[in-house]
mmCIF file of the N, C-alpha and C atoms, coordinates in Angstrom:
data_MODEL
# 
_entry.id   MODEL 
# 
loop_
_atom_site.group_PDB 
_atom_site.id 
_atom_site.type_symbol 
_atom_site.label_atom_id 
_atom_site.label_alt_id 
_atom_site.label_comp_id 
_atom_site.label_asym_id 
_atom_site.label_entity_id 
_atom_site.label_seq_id 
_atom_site.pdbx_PDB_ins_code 
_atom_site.Cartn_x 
_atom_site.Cartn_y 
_atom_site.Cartn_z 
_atom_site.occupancy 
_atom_site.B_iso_or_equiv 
_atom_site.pdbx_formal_charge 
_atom_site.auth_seq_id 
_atom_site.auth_comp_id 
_atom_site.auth_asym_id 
_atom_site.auth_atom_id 
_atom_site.pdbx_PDB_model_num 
ATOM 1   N N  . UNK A 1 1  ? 16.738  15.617  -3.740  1.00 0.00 ? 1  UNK A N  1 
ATOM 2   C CA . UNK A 1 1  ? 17.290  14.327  -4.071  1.00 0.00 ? 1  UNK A CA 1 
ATOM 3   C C  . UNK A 1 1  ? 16.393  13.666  -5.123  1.00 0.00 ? 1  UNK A C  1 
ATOM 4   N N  . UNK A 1 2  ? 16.791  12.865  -5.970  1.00 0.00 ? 2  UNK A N  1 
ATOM 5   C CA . UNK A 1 2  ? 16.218  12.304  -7.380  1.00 0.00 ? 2  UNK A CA 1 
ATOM 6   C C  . UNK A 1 2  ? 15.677  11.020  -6.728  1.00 0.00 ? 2  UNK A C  1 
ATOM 7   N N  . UNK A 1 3  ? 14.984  10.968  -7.321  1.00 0.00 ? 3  UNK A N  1 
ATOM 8   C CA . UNK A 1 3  ? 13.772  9.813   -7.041  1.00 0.00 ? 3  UNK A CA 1 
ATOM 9   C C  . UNK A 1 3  ? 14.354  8.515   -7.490  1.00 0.00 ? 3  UNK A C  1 
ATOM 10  N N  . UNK A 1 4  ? 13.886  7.145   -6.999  1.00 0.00 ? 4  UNK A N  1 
ATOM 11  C CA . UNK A 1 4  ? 15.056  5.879   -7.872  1.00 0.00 ? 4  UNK A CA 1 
ATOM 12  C C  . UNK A 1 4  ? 13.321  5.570   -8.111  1.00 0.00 ? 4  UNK A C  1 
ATOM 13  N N  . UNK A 1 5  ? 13.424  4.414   -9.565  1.00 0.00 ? 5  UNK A N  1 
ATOM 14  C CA . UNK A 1 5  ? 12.838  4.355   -10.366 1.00 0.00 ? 5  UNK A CA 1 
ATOM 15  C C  . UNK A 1 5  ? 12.936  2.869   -10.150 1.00 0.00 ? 5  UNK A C  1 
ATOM 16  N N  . UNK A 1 6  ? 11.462  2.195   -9.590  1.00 0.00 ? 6  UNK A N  1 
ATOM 17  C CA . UNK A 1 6  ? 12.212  0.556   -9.404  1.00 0.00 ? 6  UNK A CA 1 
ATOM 18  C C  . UNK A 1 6  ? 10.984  -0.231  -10.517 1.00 0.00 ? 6  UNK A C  1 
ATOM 19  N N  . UNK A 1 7  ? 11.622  -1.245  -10.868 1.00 0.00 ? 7  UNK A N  1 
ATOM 20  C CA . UNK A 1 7  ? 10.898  -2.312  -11.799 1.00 0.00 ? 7  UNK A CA 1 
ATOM 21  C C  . UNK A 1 7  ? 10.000  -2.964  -10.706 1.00 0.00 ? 7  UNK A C  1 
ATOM 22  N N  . UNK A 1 8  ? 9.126   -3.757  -11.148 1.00 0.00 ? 8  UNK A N  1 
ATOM 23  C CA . UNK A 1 8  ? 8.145   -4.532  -10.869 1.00 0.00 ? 8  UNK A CA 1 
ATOM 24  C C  . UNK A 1 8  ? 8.654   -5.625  -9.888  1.00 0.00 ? 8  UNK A C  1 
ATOM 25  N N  . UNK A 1 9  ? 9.952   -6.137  -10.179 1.00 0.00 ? 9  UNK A N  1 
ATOM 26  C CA . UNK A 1 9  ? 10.536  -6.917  -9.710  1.00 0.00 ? 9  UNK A CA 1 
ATOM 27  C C  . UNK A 1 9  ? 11.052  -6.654  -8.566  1.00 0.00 ? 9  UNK A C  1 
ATOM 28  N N  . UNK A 1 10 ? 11.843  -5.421  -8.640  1.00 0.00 ? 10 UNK A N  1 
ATOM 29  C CA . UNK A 1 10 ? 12.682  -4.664  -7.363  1.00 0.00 ? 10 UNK A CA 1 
ATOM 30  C C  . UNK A 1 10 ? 11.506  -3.986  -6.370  1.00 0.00 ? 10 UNK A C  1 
ATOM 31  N N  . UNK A 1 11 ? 10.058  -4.042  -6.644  1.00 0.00 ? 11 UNK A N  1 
ATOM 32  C CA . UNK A 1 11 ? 8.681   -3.850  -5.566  1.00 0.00 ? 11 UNK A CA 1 
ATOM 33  C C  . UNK A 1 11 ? 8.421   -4.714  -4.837  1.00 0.00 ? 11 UNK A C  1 
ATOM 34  N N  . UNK A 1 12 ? 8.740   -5.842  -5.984  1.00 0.00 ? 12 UNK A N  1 
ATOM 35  C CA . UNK A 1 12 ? 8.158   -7.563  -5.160  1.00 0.00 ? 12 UNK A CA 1 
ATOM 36  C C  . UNK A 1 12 ? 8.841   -7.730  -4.267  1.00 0.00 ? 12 UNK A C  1 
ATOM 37  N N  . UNK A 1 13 ? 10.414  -7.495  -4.514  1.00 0.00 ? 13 UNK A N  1 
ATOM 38  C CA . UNK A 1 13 ? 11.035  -8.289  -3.504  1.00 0.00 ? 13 UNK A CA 1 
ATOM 39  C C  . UNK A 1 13 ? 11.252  -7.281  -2.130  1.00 0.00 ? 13 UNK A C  1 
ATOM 40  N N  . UNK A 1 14 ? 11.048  -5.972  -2.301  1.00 0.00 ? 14 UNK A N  1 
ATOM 41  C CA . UNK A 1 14 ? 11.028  -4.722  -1.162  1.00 0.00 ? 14 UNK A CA 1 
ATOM 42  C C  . UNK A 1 14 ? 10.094  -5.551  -0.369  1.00 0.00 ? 14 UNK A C  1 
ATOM 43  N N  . UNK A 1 15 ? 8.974   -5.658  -0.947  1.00 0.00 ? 15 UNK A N  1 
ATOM 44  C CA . UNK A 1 15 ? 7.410   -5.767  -0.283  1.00 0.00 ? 15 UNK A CA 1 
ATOM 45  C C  . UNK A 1 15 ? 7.646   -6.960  0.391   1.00 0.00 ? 15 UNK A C  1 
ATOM 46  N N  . UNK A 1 16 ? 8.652   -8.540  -0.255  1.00 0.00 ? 16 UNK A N  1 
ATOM 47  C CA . UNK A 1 16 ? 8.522   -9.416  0.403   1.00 0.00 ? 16 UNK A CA 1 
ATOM 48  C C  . UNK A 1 16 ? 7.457   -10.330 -0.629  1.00 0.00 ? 16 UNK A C  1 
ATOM 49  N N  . UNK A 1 17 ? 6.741   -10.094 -1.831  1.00 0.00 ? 17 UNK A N  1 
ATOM 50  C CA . UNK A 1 17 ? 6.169   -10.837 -2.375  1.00 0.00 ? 17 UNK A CA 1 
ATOM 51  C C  . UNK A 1 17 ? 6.309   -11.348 -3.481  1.00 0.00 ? 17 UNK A C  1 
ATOM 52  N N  . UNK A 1 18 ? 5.204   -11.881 -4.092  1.00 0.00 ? 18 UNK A N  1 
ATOM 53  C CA . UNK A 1 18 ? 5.642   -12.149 -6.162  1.00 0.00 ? 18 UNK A CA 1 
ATOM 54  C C  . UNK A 1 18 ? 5.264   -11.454 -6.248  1.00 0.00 ? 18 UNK A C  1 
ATOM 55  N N  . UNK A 1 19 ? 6.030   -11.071 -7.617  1.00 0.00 ? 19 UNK A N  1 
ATOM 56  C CA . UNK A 1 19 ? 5.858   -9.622  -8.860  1.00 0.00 ? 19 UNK A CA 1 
ATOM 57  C C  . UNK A 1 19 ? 3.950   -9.618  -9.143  1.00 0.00 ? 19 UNK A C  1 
ATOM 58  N N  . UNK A 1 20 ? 3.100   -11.117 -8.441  1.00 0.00 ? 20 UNK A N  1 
ATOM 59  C CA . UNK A 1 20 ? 2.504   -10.510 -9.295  1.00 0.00 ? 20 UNK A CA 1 
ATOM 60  C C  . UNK A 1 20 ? 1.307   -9.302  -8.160  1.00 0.00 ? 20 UNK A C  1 
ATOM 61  N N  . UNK A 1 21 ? 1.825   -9.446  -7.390  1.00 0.00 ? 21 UNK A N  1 
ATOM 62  C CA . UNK A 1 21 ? 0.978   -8.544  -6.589  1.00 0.00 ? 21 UNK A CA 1 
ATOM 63  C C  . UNK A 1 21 ? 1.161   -7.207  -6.912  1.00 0.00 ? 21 UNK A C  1 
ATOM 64  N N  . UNK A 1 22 ? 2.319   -6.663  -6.874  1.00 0.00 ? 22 UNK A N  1 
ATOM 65  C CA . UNK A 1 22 ? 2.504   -5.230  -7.413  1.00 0.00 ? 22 UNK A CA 1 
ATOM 66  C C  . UNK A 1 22 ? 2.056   -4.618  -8.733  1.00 0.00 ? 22 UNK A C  1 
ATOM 67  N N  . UNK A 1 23 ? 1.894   -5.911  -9.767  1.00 0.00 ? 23 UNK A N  1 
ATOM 68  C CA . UNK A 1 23 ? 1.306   -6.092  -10.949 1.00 0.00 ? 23 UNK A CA 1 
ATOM 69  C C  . UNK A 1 23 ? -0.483  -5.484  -10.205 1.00 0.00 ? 23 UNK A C  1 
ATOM 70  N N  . UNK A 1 24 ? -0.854  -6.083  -9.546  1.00 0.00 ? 24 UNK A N  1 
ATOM 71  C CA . UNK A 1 24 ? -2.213  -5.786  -9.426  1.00 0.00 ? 24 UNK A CA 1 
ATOM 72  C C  . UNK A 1 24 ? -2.726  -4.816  -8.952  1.00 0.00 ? 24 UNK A C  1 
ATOM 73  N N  . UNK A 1 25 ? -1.685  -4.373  -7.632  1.00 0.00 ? 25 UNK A N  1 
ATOM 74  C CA . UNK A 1 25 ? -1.490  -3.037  -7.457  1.00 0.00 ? 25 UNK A CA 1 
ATOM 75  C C  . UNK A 1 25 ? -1.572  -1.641  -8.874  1.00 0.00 ? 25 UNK A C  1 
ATOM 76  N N  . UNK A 1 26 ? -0.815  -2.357  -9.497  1.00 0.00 ? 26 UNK A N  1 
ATOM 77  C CA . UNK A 1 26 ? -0.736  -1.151  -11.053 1.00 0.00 ? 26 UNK A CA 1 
ATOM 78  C C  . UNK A 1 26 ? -1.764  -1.176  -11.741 1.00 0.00 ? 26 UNK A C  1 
ATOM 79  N N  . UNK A 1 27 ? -2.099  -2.639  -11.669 1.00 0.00 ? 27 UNK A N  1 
ATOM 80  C CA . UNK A 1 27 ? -3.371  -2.443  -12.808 1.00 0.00 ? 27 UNK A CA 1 
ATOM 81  C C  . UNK A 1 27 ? -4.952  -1.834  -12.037 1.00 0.00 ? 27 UNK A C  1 
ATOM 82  N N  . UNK A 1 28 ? -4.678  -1.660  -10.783 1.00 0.00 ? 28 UNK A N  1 
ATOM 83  C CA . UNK A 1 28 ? -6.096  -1.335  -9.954  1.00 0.00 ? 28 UNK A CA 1 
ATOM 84  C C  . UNK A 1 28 ? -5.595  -0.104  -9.674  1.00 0.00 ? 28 UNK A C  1 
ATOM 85  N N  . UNK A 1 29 ? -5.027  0.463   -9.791  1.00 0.00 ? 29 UNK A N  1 
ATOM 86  C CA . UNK A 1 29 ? -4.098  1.889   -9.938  1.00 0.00 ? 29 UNK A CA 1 
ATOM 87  C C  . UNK A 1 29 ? -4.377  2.635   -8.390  1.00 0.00 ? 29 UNK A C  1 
ATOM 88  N N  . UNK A 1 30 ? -3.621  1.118   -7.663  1.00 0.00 ? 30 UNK A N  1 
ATOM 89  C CA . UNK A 1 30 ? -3.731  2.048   -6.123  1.00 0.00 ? 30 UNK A CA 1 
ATOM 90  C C  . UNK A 1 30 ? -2.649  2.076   -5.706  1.00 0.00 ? 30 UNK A C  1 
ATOM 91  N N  . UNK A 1 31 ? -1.915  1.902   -6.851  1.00 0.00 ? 31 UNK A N  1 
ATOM 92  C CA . UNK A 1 31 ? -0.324  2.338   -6.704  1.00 0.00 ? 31 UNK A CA 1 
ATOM 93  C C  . UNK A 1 31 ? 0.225   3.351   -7.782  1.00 0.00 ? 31 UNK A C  1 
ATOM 94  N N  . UNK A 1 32 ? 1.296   4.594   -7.294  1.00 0.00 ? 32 UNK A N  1 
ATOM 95  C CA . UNK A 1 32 ? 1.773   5.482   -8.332  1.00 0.00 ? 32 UNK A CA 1 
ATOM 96  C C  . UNK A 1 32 ? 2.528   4.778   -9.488  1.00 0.00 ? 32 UNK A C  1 
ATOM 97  N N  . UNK A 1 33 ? 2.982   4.485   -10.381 1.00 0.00 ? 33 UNK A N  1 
ATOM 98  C CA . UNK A 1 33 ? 3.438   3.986   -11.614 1.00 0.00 ? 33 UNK A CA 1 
ATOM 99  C C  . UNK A 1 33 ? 3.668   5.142   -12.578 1.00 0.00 ? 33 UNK A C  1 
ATOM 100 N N  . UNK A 1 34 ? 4.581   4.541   -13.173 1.00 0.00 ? 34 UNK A N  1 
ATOM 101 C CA . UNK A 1 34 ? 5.071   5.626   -14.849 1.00 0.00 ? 34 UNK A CA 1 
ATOM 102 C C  . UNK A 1 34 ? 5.284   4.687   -15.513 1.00 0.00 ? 34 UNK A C  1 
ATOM 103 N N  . UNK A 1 35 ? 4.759   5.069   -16.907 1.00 0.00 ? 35 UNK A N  1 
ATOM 104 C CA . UNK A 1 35 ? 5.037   3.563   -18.045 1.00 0.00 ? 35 UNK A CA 1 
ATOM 105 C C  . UNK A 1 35 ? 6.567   4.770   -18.496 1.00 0.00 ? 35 UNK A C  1 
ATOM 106 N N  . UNK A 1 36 ? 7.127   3.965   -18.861 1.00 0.00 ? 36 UNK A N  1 
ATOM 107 C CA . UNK A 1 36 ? 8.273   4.151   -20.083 1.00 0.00 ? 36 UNK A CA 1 
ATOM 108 C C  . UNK A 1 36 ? 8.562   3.692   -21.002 1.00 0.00 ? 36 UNK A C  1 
ATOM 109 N N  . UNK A 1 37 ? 7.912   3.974   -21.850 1.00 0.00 ? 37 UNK A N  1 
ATOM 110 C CA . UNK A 1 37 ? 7.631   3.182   -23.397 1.00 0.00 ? 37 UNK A CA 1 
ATOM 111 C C  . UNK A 1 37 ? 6.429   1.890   -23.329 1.00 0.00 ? 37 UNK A C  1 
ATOM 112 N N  . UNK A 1 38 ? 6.967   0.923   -22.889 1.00 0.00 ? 38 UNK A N  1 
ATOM 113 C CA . UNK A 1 38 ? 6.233   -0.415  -22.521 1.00 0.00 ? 38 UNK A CA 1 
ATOM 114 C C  . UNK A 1 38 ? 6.347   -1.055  -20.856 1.00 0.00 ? 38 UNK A C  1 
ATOM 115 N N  . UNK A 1 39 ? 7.746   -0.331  -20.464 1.00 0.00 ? 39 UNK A N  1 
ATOM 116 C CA . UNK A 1 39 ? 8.055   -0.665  -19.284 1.00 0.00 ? 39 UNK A CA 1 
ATOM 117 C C  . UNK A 1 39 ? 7.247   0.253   -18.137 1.00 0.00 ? 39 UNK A C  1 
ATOM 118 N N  . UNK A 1 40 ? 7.119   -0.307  -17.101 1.00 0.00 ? 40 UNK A N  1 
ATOM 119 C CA . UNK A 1 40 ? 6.197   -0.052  -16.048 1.00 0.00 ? 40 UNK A CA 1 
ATOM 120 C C  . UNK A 1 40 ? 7.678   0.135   -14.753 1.00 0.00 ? 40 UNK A C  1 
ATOM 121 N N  . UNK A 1 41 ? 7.762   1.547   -14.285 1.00 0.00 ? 41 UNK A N  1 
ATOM 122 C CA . UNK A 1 41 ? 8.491   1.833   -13.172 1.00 0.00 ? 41 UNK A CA 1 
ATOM 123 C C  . UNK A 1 41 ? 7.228   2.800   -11.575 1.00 0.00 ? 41 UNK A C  1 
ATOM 124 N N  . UNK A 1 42 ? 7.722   2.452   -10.555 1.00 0.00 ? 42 UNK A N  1 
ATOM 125 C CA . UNK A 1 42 ? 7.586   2.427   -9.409  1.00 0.00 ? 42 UNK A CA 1 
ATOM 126 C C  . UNK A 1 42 ? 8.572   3.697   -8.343  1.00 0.00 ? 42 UNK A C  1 
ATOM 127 N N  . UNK A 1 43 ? 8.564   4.886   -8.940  1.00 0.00 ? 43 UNK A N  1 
ATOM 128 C CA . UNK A 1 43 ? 8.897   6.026   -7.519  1.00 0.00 ? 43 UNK A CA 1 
ATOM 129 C C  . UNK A 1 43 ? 9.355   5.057   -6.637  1.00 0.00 ? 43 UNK A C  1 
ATOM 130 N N  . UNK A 1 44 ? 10.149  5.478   -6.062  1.00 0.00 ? 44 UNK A N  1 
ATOM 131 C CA . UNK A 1 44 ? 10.679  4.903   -4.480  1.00 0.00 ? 44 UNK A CA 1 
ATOM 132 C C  . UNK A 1 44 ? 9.493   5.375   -3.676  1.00 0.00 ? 44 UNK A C  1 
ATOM 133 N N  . UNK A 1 45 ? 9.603   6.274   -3.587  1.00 0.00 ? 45 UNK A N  1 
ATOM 134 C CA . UNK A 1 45 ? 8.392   7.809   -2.574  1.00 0.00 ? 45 UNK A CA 1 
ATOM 135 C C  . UNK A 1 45 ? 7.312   6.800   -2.889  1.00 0.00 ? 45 UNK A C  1 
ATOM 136 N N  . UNK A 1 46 ? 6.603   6.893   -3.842  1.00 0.00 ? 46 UNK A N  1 
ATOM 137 C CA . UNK A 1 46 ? 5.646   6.246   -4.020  1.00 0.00 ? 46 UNK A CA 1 
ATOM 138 C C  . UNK A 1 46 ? 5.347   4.781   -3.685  1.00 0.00 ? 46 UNK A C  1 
ATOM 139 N N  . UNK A 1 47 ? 6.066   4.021   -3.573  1.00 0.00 ? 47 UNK A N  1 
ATOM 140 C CA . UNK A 1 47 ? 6.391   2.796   -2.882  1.00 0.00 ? 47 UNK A CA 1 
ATOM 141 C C  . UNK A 1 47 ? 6.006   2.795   -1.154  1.00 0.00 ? 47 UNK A C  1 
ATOM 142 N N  . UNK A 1 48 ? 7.026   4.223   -0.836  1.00 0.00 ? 48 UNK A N  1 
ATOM 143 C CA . UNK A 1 48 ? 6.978   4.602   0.867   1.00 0.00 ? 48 UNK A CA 1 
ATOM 144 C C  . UNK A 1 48 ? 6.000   4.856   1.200   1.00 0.00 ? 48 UNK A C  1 
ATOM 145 N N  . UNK A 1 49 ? 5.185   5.775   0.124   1.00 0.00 ? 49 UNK A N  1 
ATOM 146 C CA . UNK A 1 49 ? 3.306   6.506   1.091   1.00 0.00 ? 49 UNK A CA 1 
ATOM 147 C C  . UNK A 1 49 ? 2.916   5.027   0.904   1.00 0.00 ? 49 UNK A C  1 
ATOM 148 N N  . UNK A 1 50 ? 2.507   4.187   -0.030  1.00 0.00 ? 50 UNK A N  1 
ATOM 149 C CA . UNK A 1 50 ? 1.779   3.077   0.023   1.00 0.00 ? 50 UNK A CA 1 
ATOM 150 C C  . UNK A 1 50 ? 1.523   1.991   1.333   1.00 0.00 ? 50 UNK A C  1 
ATOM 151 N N  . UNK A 1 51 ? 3.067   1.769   2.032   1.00 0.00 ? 51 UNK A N  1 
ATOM 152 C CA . UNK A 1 51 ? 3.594   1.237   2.699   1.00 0.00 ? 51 UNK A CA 1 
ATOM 153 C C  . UNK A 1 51 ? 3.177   2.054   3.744   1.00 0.00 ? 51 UNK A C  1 
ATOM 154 N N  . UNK A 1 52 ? 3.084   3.122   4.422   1.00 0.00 ? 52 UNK A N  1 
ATOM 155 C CA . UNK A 1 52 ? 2.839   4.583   4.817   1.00 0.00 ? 52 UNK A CA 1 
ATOM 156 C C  . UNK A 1 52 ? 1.187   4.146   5.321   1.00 0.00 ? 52 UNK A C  1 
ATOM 157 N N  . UNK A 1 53 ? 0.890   3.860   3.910   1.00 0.00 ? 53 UNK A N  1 
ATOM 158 C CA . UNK A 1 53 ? -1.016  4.398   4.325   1.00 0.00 ? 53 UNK A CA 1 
ATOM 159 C C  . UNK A 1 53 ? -1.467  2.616   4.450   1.00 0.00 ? 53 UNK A C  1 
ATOM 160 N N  . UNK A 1 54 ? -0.550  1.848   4.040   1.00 0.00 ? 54 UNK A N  1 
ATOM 161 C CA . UNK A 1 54 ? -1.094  0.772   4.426   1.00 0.00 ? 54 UNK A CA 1 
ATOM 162 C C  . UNK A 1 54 ? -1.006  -0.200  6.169   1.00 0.00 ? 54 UNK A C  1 
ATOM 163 N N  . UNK A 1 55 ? 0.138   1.211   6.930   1.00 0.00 ? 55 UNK A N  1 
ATOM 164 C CA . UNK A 1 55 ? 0.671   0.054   8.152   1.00 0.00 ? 55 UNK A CA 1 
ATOM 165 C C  . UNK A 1 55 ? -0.826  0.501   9.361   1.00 0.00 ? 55 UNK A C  1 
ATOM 166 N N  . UNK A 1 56 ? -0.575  -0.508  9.704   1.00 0.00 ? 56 UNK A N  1 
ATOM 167 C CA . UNK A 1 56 ? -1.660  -0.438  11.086  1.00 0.00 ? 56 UNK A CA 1 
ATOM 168 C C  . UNK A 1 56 ? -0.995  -0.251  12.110  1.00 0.00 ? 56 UNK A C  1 
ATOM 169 N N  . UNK A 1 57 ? -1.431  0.635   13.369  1.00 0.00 ? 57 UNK A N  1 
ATOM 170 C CA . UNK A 1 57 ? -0.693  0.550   14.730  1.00 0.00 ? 57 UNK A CA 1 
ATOM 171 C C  . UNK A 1 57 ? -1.413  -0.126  15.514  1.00 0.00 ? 57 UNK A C  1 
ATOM 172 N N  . UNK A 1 58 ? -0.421  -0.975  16.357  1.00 0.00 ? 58 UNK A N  1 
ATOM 173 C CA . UNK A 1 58 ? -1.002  -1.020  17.603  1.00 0.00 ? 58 UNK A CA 1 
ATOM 174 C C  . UNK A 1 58 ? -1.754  -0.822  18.248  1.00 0.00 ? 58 UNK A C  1 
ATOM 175 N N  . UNK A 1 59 ? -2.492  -1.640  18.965  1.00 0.00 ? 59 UNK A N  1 
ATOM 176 C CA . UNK A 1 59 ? -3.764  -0.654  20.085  1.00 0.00 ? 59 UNK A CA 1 
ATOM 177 C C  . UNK A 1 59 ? -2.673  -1.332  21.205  1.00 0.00 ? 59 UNK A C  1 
ATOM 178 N N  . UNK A 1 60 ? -3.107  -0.053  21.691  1.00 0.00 ? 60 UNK A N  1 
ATOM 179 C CA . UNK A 1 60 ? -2.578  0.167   23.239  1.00 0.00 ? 60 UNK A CA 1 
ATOM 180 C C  . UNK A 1 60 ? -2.711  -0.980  24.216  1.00 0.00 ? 60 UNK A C  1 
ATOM 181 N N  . UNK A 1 61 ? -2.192  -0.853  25.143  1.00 0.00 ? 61 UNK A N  1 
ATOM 182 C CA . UNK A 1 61 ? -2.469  -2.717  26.196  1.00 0.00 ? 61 UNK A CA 1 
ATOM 183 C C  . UNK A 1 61 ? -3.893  -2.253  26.379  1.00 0.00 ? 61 UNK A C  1 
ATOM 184 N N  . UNK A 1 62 ? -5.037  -3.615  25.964  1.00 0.00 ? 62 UNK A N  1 
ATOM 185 C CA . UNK A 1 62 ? -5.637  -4.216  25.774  1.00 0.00 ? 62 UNK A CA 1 
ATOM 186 C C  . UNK A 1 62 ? -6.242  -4.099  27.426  1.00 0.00 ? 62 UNK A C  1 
ATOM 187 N N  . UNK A 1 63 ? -5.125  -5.033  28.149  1.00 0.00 ? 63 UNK A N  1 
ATOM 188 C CA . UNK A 1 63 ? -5.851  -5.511  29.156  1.00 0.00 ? 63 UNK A CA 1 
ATOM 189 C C  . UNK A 1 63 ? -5.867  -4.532  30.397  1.00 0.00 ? 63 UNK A C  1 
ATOM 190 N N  . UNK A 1 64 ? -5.802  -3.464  30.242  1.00 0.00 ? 64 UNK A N  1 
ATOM 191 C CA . UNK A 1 64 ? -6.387  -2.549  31.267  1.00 0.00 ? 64 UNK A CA 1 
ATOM 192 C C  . UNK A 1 64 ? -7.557  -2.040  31.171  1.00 0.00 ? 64 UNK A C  1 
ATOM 193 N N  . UNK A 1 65 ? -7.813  -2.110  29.511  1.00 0.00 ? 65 UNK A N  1 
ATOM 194 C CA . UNK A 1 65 ? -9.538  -1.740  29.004  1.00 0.00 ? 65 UNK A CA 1 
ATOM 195 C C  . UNK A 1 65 ? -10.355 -2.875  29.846  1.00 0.00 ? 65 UNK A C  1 
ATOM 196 N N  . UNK A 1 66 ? -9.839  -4.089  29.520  1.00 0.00 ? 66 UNK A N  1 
ATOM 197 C CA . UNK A 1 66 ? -11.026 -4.882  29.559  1.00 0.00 ? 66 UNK A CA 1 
ATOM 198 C C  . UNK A 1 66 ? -11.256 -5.745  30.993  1.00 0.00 ? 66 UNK A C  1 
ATOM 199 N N  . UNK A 1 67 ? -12.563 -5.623  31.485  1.00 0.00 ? 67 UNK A N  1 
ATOM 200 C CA . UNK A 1 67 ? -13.144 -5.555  33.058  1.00 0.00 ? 67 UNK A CA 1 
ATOM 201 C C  . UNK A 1 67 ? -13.047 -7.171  33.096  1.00 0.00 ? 67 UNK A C  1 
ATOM 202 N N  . UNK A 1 68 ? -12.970 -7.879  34.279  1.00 0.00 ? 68 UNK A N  1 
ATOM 203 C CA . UNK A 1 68 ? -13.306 -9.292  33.983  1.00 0.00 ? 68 UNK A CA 1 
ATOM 204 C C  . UNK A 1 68 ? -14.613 -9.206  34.871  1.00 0.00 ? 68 UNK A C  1 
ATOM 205 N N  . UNK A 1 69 ? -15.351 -10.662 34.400  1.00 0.00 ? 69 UNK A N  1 
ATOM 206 C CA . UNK A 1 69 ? -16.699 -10.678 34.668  1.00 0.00 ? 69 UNK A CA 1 
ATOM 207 C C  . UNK A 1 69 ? -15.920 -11.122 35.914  1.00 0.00 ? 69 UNK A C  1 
ATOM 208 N N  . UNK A 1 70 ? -17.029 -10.961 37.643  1.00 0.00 ? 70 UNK A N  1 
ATOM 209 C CA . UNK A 1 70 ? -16.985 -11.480 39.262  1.00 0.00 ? 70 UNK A CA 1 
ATOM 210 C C  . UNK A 1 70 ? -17.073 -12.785 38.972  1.00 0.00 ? 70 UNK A C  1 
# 
């Protein structure tokens, strides 16, 4: 299946933020990017690992770890 190719704009609003975060993302290059001519596009895939390597899980219930003081 072919990859979709999203603008700067169509990242922001996936992600939930302003364009200009994904902007900073590109320019600190801890995001995949392709220029096209002048224009700056965004892999879908590449969008997903980001999202991927950025989620945190859960810790497990908490309160069976922890002892209370007598």
């Amino acid at each position: 299946m072919a990859d979709r190719y999203l603008t700067v704009a169509q990242v922001a609003e996936l992600l939930g933020t302003t364009e200009r975060f994904p902007r900073r993302l590109i320019a600190e290059r801890r995001i995949v990017f392709v220029r096209v001519g002048r224009h700056v596009r965004n892999p879908e895939s590449a969008l997903n690992a980001f999202i991927d390597a950025n989620t945190v899980q859960p810790i497990g219930d908490r309160r069976s770890s922890l002892r209370r003081a007598a």
